[in-house]
C-alpha positions as a Markdown table, in Angstrom:
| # | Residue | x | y | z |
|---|---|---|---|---|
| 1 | Unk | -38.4 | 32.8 | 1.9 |
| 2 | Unk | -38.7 | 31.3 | -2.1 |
| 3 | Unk | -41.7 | 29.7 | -3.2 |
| 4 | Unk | -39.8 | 26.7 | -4.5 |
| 5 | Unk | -37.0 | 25.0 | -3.6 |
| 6 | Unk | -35.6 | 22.0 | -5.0 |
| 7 | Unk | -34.1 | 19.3 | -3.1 |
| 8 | Unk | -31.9 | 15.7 | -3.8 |
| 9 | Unk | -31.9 | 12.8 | -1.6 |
| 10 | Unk | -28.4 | 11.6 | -1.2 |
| 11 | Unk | -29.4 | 8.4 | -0.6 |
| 12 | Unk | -31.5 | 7.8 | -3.7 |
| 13 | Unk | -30.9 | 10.4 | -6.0 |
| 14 | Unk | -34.7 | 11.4 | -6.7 |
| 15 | Unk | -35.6 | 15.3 | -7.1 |
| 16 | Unk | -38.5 | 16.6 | -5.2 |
| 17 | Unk | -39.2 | 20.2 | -5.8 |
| 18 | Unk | -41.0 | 21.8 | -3.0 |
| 19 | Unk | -43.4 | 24.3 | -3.7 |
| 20 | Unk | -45.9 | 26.0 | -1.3 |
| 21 | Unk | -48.4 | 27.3 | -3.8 |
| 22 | Unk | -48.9 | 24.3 | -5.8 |
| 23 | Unk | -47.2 | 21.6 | -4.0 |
| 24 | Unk | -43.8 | 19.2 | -3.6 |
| 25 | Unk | -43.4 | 17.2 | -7.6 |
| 26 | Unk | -41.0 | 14.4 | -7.6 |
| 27 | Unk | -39.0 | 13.4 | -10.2 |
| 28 | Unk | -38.8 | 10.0 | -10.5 |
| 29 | Unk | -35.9 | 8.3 | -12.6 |
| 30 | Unk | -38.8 | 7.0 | -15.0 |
| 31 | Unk | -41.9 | 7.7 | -15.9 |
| 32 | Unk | -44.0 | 10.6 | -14.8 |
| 33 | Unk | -43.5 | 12.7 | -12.2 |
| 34 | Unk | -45.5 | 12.2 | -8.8 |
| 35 | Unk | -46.1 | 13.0 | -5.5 |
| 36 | Unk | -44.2 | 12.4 | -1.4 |
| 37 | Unk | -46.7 | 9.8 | -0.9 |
| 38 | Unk | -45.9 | 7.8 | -3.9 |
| 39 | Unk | -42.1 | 8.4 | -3.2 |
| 40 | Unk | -42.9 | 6.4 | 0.0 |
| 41 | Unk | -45.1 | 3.9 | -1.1 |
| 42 | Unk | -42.3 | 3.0 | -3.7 |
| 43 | Unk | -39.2 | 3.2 | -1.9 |
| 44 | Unk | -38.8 | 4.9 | 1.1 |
| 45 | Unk | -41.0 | 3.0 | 3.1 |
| 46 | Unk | -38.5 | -0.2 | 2.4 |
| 47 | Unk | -35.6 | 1.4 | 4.4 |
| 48 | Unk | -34.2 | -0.7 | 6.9 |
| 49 | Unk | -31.6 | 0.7 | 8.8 |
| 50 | Unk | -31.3 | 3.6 | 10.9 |
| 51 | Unk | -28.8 | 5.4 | 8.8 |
| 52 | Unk | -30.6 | 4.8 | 5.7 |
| 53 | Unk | -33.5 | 6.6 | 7.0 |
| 54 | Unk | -32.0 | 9.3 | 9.0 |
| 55 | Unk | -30.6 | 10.0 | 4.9 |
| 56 | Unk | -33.7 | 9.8 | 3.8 |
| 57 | Unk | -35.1 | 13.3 | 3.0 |
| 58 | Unk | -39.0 | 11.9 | 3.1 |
| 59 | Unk | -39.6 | 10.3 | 6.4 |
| 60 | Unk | -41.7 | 13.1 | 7.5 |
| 61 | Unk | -45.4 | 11.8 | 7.3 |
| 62 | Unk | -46.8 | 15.6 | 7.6 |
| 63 | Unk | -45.2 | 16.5 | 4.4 |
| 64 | Unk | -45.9 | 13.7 | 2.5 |
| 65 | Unk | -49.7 | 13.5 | 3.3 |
| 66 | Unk | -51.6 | 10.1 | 3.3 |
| 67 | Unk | -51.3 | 7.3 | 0.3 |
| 68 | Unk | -53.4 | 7.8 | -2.5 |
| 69 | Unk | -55.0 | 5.2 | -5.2 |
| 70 | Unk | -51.9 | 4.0 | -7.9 |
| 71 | Unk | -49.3 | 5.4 | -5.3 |
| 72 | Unk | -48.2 | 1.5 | -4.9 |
| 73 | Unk | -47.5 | -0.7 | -7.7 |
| 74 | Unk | -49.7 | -2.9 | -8.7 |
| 75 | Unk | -50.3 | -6.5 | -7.6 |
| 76 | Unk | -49.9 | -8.9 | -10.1 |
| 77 | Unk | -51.0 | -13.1 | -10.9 |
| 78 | Unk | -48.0 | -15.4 | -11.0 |
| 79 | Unk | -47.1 | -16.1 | -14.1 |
| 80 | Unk | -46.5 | -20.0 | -14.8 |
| 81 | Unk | -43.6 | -20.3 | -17.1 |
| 82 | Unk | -43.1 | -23.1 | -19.9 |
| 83 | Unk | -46.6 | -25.0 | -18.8 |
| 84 | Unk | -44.3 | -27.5 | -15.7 |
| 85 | Unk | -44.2 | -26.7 | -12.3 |
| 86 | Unk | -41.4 | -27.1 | -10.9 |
| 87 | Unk | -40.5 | -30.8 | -9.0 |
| 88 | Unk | -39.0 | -31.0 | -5.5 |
């Protein structure tokens, strides 16, 4: 059995190499690289069909462990733009 084997979701085209010793790294498209939980917390989690998540190659919650702090984005203030609120 290897140590490390690297996998792609066909649905959205992220690498997640698995690796017993040191544990599974995602790739993200951007940015640094993180874990299953943060995977989730960004974009799996927001499948909605059936056939989306039976694609999905994270929907196991035992391998991707529980969320962690600054796996979600952050929430953000509104942002008023150009001083007017908008009239009805």
């Amino acid at each position: 059995m290897p140590s490390s084997q690297r996998l792609r979701c066909e649905l959205c085209q992220i690498e997640i190499n698995e690796n017993a010793a040191q544990g599974d790294e995602v790739k993200f498209s951007r940015g640094a690289t993180g874990s299953r939980s943060k995977l989730w917390a960004r974009v799996c989690q927001y499948l909605k069909t059936d056939e989306q998540k039976a694609a999905c190659i994270n929907q196991d919650a035992s391998q991707r462990g529980t969320e962690k702090p600054g796996d979600r984005y952050e929430e953000i203030a509104p942002v008023e733009v150009g001083g007017t609120q908008a009239k009805n």
